[in-house]
ZATI-55531 format. One record per residue (C-alpha): x, y, z; residue in three letters. Coordinates in steps of 0.05 Angstrom, whole numbers, plus 32768, in hexadecimal, padded with zeros to 4 digits. Layout:
   xx   yy   zz residu
    X    Y    Z    ALA
...
! end
This chain:
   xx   yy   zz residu
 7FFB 8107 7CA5    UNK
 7FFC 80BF 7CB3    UNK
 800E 8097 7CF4    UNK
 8048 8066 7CF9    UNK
 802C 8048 7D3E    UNK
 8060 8029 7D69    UNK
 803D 8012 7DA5    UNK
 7FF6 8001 7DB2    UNK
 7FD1 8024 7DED    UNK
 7F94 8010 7E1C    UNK
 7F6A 803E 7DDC    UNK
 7F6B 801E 7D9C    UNK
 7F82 8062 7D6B    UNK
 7F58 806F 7D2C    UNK
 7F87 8093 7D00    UNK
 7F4A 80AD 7CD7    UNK
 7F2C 80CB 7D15    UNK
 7F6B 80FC 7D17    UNK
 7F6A 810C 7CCE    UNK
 7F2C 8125 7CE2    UNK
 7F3D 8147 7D1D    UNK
 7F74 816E 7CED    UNK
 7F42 8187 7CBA    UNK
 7F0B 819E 7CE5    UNK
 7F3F 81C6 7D0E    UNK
 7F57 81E3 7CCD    UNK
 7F11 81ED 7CBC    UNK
 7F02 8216 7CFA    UNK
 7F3C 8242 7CFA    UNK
 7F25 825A 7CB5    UNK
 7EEA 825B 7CCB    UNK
 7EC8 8226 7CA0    UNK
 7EAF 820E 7CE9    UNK
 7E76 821A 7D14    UNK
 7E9D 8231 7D51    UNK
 7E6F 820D 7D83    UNK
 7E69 81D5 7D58    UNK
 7EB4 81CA 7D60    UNK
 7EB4 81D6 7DA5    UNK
 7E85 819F 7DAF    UNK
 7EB3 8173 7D82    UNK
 7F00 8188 7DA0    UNK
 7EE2 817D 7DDD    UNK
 7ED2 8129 7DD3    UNK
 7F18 8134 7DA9    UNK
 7F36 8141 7DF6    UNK
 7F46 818B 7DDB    UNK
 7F32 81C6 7E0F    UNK
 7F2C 820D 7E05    UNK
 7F51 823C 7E3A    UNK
 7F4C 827A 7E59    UNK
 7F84 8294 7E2F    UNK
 7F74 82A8 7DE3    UNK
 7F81 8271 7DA9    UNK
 7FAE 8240 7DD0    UNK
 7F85 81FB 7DE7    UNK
 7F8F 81C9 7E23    UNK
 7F93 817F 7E15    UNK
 7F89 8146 7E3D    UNK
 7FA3 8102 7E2D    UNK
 7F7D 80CA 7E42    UNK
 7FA6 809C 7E73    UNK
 7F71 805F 7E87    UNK
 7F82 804F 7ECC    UNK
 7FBC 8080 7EC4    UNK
 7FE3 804D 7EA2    UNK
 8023 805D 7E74    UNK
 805C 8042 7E5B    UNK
 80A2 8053 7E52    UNK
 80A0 8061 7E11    UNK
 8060 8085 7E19    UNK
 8084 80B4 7E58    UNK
 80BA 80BE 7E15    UNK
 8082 80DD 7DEB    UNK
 8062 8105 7E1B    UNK
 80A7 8125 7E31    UNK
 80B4 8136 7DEC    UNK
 806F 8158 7DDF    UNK
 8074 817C 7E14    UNK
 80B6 819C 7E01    UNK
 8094 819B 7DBD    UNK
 8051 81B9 7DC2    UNK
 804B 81E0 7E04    UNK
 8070 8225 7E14    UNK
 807D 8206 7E68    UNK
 809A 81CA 7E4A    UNK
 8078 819D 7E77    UNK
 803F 816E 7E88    UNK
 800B 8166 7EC1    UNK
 7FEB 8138 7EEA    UNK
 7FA6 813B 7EEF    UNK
 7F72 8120 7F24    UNK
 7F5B 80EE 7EF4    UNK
 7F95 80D0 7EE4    UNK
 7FA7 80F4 7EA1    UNK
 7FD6 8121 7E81    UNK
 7FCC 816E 7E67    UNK
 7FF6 819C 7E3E    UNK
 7FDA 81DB 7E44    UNK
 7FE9 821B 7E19    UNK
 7FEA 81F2 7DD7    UNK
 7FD8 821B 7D94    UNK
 7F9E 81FD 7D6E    UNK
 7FD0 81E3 7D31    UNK
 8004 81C2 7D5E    UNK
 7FCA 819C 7D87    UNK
 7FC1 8171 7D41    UNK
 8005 8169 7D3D    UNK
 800A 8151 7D93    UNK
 7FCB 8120 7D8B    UNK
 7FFA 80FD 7D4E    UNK
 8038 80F5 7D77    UNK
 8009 80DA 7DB1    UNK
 7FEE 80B1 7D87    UNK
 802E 808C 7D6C    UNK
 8037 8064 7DB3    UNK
 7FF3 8050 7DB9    UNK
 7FD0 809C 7DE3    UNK
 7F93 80BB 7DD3    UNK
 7F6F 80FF 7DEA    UNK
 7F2E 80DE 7DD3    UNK
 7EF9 80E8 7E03    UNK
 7F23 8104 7E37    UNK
 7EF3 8143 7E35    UNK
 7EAA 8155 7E27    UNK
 7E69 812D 7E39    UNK
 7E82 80F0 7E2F    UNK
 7EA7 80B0 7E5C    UNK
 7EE2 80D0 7E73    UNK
 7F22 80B1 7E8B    UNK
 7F19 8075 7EB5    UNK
 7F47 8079 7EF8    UNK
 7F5A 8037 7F19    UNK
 7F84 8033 7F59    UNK
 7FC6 802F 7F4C    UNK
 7FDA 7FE8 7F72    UNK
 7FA4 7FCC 7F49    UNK
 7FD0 7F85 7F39    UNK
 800B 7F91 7F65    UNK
 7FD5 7F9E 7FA9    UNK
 7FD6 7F71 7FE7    UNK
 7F95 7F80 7FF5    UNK
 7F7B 7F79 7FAB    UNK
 7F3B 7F40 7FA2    UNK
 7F5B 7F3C 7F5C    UNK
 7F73 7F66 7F2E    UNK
 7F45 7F98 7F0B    UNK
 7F74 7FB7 7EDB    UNK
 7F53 7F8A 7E9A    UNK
 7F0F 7F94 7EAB    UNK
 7F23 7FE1 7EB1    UNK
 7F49 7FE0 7E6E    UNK
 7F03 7FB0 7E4E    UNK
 7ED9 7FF1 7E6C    UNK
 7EFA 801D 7E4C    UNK
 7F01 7FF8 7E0D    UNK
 7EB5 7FE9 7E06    UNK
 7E9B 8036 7E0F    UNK
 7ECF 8061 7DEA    UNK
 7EB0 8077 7DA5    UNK
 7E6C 805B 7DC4    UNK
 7E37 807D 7D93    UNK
 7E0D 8092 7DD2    UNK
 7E47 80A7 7E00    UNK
 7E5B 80DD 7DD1    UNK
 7E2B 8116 7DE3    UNK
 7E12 8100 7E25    UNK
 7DEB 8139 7E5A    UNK
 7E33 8146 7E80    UNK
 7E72 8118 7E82    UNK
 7E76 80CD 7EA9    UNK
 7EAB 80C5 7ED1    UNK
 7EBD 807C 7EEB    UNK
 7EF1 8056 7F1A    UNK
 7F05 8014 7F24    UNK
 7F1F 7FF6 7F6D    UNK
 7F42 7FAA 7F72    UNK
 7F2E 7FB0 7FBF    UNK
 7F03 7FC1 7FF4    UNK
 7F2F 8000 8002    UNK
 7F14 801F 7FCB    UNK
 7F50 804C 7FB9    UNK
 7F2A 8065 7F7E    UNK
 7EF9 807B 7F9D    UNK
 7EB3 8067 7F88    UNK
 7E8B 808A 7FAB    UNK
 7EAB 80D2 7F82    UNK
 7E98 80AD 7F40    UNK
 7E59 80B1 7F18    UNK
 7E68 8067 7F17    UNK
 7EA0 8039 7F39    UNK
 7EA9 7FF7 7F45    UNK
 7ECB 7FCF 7F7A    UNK
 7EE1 7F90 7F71    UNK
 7EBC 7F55 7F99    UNK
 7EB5 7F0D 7F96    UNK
 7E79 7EE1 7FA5    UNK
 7E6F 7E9A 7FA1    UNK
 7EB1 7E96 7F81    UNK
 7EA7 7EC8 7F57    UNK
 7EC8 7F09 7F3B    UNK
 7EA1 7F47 7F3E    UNK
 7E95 7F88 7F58    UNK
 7E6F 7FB5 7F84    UNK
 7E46 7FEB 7F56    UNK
 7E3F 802B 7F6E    UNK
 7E1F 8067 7F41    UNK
 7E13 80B8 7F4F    UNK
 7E4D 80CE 7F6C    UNK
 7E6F 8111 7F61    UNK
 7E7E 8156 7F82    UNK
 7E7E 8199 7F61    UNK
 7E42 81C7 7F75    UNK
 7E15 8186 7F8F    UNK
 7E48 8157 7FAF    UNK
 7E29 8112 7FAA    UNK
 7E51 80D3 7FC6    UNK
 7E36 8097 7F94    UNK
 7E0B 8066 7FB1    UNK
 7E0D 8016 7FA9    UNK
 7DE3 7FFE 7F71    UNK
 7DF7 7FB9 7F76    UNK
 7E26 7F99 7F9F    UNK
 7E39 7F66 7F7A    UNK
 7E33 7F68 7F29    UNK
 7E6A 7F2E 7F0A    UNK
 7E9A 7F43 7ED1    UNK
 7E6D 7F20 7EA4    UNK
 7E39 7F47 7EAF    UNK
 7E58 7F93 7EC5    UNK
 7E6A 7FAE 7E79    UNK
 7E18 7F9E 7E73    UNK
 7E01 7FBB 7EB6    UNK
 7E2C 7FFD 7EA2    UNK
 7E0C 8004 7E61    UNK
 7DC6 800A 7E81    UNK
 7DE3 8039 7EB0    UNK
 7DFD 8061 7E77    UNK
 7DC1 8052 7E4E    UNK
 7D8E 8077 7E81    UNK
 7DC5 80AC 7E89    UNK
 7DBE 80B8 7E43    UNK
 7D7E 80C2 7E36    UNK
 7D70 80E4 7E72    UNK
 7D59 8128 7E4F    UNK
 7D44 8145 7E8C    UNK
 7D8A 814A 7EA0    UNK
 7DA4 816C 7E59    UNK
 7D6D 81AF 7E79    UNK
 7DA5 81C8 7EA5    UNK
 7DE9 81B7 7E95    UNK
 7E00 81CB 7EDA    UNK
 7DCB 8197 7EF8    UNK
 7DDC 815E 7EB3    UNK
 7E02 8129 7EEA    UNK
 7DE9 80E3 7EF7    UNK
 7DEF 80F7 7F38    UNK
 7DB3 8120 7F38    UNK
 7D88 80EB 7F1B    UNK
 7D9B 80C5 7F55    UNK
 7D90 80F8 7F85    UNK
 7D4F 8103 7F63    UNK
 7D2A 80C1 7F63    UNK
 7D52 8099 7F99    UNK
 7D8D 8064 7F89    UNK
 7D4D 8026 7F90    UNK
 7D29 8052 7F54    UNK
 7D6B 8052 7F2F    UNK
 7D6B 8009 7F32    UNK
 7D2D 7FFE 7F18    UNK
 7D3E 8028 7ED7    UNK
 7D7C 8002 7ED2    UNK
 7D56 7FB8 7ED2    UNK
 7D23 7FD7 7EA1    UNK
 7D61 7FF0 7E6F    UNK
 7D78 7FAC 7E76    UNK
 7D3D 7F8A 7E5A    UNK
 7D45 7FB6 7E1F    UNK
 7D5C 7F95 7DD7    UNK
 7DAA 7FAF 7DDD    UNK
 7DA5 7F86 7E1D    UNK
 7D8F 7F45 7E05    UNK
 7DD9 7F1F 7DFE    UNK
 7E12 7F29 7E37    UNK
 7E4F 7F59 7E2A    UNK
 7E8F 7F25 7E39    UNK
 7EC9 7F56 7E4E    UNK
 7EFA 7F2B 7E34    UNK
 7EF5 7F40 7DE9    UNK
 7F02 7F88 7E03    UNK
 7F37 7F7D 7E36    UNK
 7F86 7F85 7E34    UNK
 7F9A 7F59 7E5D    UNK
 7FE7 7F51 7E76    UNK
 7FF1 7F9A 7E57    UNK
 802D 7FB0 7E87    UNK
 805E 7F7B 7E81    UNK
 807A 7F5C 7EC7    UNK
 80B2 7F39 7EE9    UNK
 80BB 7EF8 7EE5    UNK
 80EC 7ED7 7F1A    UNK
 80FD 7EE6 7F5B    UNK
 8112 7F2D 7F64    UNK
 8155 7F3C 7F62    UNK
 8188 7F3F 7F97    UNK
 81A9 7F78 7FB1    UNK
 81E3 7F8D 7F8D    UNK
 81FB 7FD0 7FC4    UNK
 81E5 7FD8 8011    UNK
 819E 7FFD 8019    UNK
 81A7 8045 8031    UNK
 81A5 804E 807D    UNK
 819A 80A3 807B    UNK
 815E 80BB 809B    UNK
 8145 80E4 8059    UNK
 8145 8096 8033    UNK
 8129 8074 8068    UNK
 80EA 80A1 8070    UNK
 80E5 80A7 8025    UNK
 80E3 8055 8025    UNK
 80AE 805E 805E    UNK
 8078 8095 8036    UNK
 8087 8081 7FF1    UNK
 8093 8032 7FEA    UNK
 8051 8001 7FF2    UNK
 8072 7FB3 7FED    UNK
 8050 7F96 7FB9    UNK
 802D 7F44 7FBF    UNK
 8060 7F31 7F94    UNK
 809C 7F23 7FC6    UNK
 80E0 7F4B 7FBD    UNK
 80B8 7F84 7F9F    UNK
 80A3 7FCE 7FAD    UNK
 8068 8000 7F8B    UNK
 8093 8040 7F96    UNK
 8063 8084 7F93    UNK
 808B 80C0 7F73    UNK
 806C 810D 7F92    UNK
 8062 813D 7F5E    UNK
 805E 817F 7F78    UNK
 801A 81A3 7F50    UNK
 8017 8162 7F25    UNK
 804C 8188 7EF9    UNK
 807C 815F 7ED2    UNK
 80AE 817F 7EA4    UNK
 80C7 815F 7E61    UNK
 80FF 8144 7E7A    UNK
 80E5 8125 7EB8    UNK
 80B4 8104 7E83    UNK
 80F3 80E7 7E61    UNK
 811D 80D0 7EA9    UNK
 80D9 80AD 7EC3    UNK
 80DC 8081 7E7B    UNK
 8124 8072 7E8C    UNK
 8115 805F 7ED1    UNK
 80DC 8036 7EC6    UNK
 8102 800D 7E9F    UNK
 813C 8007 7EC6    UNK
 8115 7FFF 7F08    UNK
 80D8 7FE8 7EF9    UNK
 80AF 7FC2 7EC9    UNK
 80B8 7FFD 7E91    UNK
 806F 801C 7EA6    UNK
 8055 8050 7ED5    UNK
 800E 805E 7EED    UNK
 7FF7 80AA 7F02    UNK
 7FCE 80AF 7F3E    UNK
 7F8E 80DB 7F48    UNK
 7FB8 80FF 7F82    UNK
 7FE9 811B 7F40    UNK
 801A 80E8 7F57    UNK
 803C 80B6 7F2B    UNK
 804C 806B 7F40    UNK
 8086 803F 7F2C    UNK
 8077 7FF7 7F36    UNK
 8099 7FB6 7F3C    UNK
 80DC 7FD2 7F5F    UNK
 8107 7F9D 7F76    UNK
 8116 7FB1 7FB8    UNK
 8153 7FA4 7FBA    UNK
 8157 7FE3 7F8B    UNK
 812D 8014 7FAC    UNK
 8171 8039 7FC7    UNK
 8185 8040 7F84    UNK
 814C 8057 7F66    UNK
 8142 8090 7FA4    UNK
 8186 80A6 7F8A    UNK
 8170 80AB 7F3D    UNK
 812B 80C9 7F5C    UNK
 8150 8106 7F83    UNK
 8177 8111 7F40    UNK
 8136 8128 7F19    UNK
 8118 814F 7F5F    UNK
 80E6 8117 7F63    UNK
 80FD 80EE 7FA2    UNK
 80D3 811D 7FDA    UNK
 80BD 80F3 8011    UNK
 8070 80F3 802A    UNK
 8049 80DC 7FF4    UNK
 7FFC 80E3 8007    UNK
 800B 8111 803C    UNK
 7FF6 8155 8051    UNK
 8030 816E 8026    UNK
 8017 814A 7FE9    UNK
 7FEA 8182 7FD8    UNK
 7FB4 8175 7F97    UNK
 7FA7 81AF 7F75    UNK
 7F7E 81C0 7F27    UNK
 7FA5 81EE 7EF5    UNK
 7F6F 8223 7F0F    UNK
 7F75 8269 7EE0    UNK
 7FBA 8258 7ECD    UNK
 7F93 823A 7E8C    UNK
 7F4C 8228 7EA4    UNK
 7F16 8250 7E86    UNK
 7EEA 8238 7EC5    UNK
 7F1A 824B 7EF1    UNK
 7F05 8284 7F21    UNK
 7F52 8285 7F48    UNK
 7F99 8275 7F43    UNK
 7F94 8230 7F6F    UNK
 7FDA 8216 7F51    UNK
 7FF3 825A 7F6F    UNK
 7FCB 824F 7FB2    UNK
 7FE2 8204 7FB8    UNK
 8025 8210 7FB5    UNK
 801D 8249 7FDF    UNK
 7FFD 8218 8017    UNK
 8038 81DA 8004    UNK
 806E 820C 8008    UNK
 8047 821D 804D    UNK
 8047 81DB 8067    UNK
 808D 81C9 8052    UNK
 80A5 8201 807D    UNK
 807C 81E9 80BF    UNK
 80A5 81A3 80B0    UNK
 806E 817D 80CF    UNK
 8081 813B 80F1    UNK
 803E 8136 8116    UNK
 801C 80EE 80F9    UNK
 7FD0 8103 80FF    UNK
 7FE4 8149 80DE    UNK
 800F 811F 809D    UNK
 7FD6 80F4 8093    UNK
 7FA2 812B 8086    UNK
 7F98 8150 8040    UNK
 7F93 818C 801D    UNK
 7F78 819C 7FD7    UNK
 7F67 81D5 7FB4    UNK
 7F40 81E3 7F79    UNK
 7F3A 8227 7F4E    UNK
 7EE4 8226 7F47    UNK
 7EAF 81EB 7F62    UNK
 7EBB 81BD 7F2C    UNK
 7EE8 81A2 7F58    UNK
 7F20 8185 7F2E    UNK
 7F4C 8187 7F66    UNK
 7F24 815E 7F98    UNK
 7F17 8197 7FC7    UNK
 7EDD 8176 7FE5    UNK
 7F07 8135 7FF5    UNK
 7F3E 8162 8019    UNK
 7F4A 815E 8068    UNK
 7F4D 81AA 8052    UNK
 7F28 81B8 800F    UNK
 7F2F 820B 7FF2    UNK
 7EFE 8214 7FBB    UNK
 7F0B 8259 7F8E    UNK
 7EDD 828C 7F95    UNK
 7EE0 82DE 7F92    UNK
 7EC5 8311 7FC7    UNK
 7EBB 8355 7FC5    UNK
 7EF4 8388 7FD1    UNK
 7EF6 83D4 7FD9    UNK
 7EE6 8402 7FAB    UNK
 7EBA 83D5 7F78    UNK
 7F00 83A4 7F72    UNK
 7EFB 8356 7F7C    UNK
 7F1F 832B 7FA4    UNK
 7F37 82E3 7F96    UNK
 7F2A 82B9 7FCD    UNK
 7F1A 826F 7FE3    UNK
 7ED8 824C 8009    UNK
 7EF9 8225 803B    UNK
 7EE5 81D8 8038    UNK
 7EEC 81AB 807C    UNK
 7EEC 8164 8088    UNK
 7EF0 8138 804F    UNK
 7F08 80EC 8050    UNK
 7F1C 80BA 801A    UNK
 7F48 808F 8045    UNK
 7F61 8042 8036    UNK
 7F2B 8034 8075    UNK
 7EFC 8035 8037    UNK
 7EDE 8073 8055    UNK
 7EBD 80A7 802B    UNK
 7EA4 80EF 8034    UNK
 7E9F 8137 801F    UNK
 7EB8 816F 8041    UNK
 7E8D 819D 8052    UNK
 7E89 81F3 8046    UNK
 7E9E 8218 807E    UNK
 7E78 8261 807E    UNK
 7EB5 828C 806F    UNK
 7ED6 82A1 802A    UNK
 7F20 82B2 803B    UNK
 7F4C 82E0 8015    UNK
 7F79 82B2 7FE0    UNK
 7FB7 82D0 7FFE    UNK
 7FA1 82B6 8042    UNK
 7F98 8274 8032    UNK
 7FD9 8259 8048    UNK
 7FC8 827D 808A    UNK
 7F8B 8256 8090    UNK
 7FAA 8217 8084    UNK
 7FDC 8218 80BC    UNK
 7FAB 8238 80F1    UNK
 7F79 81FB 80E6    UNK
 7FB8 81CB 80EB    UNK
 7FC8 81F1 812B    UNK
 7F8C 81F3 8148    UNK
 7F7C 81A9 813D    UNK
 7FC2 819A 8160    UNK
 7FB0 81C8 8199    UNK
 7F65 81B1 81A5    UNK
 7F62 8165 8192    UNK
 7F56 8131 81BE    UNK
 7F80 80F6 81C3    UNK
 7F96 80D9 8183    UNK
 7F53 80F9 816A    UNK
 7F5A 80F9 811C    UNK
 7F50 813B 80F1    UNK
 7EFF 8129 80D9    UNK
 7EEE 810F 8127    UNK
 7F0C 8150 8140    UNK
 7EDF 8175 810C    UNK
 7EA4 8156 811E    UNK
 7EB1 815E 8164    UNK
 7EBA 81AB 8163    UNK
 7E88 81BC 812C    UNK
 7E95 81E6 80E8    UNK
 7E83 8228 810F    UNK
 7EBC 821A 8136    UNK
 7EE3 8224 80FC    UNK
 7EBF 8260 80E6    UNK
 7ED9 8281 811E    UNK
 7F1F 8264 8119    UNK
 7F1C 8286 80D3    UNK
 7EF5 82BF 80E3    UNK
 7F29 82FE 80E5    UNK
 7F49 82E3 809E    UNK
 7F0F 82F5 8079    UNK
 7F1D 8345 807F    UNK
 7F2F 836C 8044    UNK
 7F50 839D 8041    UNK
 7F56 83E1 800D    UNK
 7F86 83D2 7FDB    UNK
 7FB2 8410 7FF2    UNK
 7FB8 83E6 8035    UNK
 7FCF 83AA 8018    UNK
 7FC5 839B 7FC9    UNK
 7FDF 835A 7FCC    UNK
 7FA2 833A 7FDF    UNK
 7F7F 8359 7F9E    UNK
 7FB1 832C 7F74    UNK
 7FA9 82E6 7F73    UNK
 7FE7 82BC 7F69    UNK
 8020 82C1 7F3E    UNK
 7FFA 8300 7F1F    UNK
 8004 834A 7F1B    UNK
 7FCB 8380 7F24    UNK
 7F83 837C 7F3B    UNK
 7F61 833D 7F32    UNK
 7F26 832E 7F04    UNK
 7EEE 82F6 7F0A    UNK
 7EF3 82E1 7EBD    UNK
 7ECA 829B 7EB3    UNK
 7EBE 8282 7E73    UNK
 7EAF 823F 7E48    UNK
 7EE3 8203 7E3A    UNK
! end
């Protein structure tokens, strides 16, 4: 099966490497494989077991969520292709995944990826995973400069890294052009803001980060490293990680992070000067042979003039509000597209490619809050394009907002998943919709949820954060339910922190309930123009406790089953966890 490649991507594509990929998944479904051997393998390969029997989830590795239109072409097609929902979704690290894909037709999806230029490569397993990058990153206001080919020479440098293929847990890593950090170092087992000193491009360093069972916000190892040096202060970094077999004793405790935690950021240091006295370390790592630089073409000119009257109506004018950021470059717009669950369908895949060409600069970027971004939009055509948007359902006003709702696919695929959180998320958006909020501190807050404490859908970052859990019902039955997660912040302010647990696990069925009494009660109880996290640190988590307290009855089932099914199911639910 060879390759006629059409467009280069950010990952350079081996065609060998998925020749390979098609006869060791041959191999394995006649059982000529070690099944945990090829686990180990799909996994770097960016294929994913799910909780449903012989069909796989892949991801497709986006670097700084970055894709073009022809690429949006290709992945519309495979998804009408290769997956039964015939569609696509966002993730929280700025990627794509199909899920419910048969072993055979994966080979044949990670071909047609790879004739624009996409790759699934290292999107799983211990290894660098996709690299998120703030979305304005070259369009920004705010930016020092643009980080996008230092993100792209990252990327570049590690994939297919001999020692980054079977690290103690996967490395997850973000790049921000300013000091707003909207990518969110401090979540990252290493991020970098950029920074200049004495002239000179750099960036801030900051290593250990992550949530999941030990939420850990990364802590600043340097704080100023220049981009001739940060491709050689990373390596150390991964380096120590690497050979860090302490970590590789318990893969639930295998994070940089808990090195960190362990010996102290200063003690960290020192290892990382010591690696970088090592052999490997002797000669700098120039970025430049590894960067892509100009890879999303641009304007040149003036923008263009207005060819019809901008829309007066009051449903354009607050879409232009929540959804358009004016760009540095004069006479242009960054327009931010909501996509309800992250879920885009085939042919949404396919409109976006025509739009980006016909409004844009014929690119899109994702964001890590499963929106997608459209930049370089004259403004002059920003009416027109809301028109084209509301055509394909994708023109909904309030982008970042409390109705902007972040959810994982939970045990709609997961194998880790312990509830239905896509069912629970739209359960709480559908919730919030109908109390048609126009209060400003309210809109600016957040809710997430994910379906088990990985986290994958940034529960711990959430204004309101619902983590999936199960409780004990009547009669020996279990009951899906959520811990309730208050208080976290991730703001443009450059302010970072974790929510934290309140004491309760709530019925899944009650979590939309929850969600509007805490918005109620903060409206009813808050000081003036007292923020969500002030109030919550002014009234204490017990107060919430108590706020929450009554929800947490169950029931018998003969008094009311439905809170024994989790959503979008039928019959009693079942706590099945297993291994991706």
């Amino acid at each position: 099966m060879a390759i006629q490649v059409e467009e280069q991507g950010i990952v350079p594509i081996i065609e060998e490497e998925l020749q390979v990929f098609d006869a060791s998944a041959k191999a394995f479904r006649i059982g000529e494989k070690d099944p945990i051997e090829f686990q180990q393998y799909r996994l770097r390969e960016g294929v994913y077991g799910q909780r449903q029997a012989d069909v796989q989830m892949i991801r497709v590795k986006l670097p700084g969520g970055i894709v073009s239109a022809r690429q949006l072409e290709v992945l519309g097609e495979v998804a009408r292709k290769y997956t039964p929902l015939d569609r696509g979704h966002i993730t929280t690290r700025e990627c794509i995944q199909y899920h419910h894909v048969p072993l055979e037709d994966s080979v044949l999806l990670k071909f047609s990826l790879a004739r624009v230029g996409v790759t699934s490569r290292e999107a799983c397993g211990n290894t660098v995973r996709n690299v998120i990058s703030c979305p304005l990153a070259g369009v920004c206001r705010d930016e020092v400069f643009d980080i996008t080919p230092y993100m792209t020479a990252y990327v570049r440098y590690f994939i297919r890294k001999p020692f980054t293929q079977i690290m103690p847990r996967k490395f997850k890593s973000s790049f921000s052009p300013c000091a707003s950090d909207c990518a969110n170092a401090p979540y990252h087992d290493i991020g970098f803001v950029a920074n200049v000193k004495d002239g000179k491009q750099g960036f801030a360093i900051y290593v250990g980060g992550g949530s999941s069972i030990m939420p850990r916000a990364a802590q600043v190892l340097y704080d100023f490293v220049s981009v001739d040096e940060y491709l050689r202060v990373s390596e150390a970094v991964l380096r120590i990680f690497n050979k860090s077999d302490e970590l590789r004793k318990n893969r639930m405790m295998a994070r940089i992070k808990v090195l960190v935690d362990r010996i102290g950021i200063d003690e960290f240091r020192k290892l990382v000067e010591t690696e970088l006295q090592e052999p490997w370390a002797k000669d700098a790592i120039a970025p430049e042979p590894y960067m892509i630089k100009n890879y999303e073409k641009t304007p040149s000119g003036p923008a263009p003039a207005a060819t019809e009257p901008e829309d007066t109506s009051v449903e354009y004018l607050h879409w232009k509000e929540t959804n358009a950021v004016p760009q540095r470059q004069d006479g242009y717009s960054t327009v931010y597209l909501k996509v309800p669950q992250g879920d885009l369908s085939s042919t949404q895949f396919e409109d976006l490619a025509r739009l980006s060409r016909a409004f844009g600069n014929g690119f899109v970027r994702l964001d890590f809050e499963q929106d997608l971004v459209l930049r370089w939009v004259p403004n002059s055509k920003l009416t027109a394009l809301w028109k084209e948007l509301k055509a394909i359902d994708l023109a909904e006003a309030g982008v970042h907002e409390i109705t902007d709702t972040v959810s994982c696919p939970g045990t709609d695929s997961c194998k880790l998943g312990i509830t239905a959180s896509m069912g629970a998320n739209r359960a709480i958006r559908d919730r919030l919709i109908e109390l048609d909020i126009v209060d400003p501190l309210v809109r600016q807050m957040h809710v997430k949820t994910s379906g088990c404490p990985n986290g994958c859908g940034r529960h711990h970052l959430g204004s309101i954060g619902f983590q999936g859990a199960a409780v004990k019902g009547a009669d020996g039955h279990q009951v899906p339910a959520y811990e309730v997660y208050i208080g976290g912040q991730y703001d443009k302010s450059g302010e970072f922190r974790y929510a934290k647990r309140v004491s309760t696990k709530l019925p899944s069925k009650r979590v939309p309930d929850a969600t509007e009494r805490i918005i109620k009660y903060y409206q009813a109880e808050r000081q003036e123009g007292e923020v969500f996290n002030a109030f919550v640190d002014r009234v204490g988590h017990p107060a919430f406790e108590k706020l929450l307290a009554d929800l947490r009855d169950v029931s018998t089932p003969e008094e009311n089953f439905s809170l024994y099914e989790d959503w979008d199911r039928q019959g009693f639910y079942v706590l099945e966890r297993g291994e991706g």
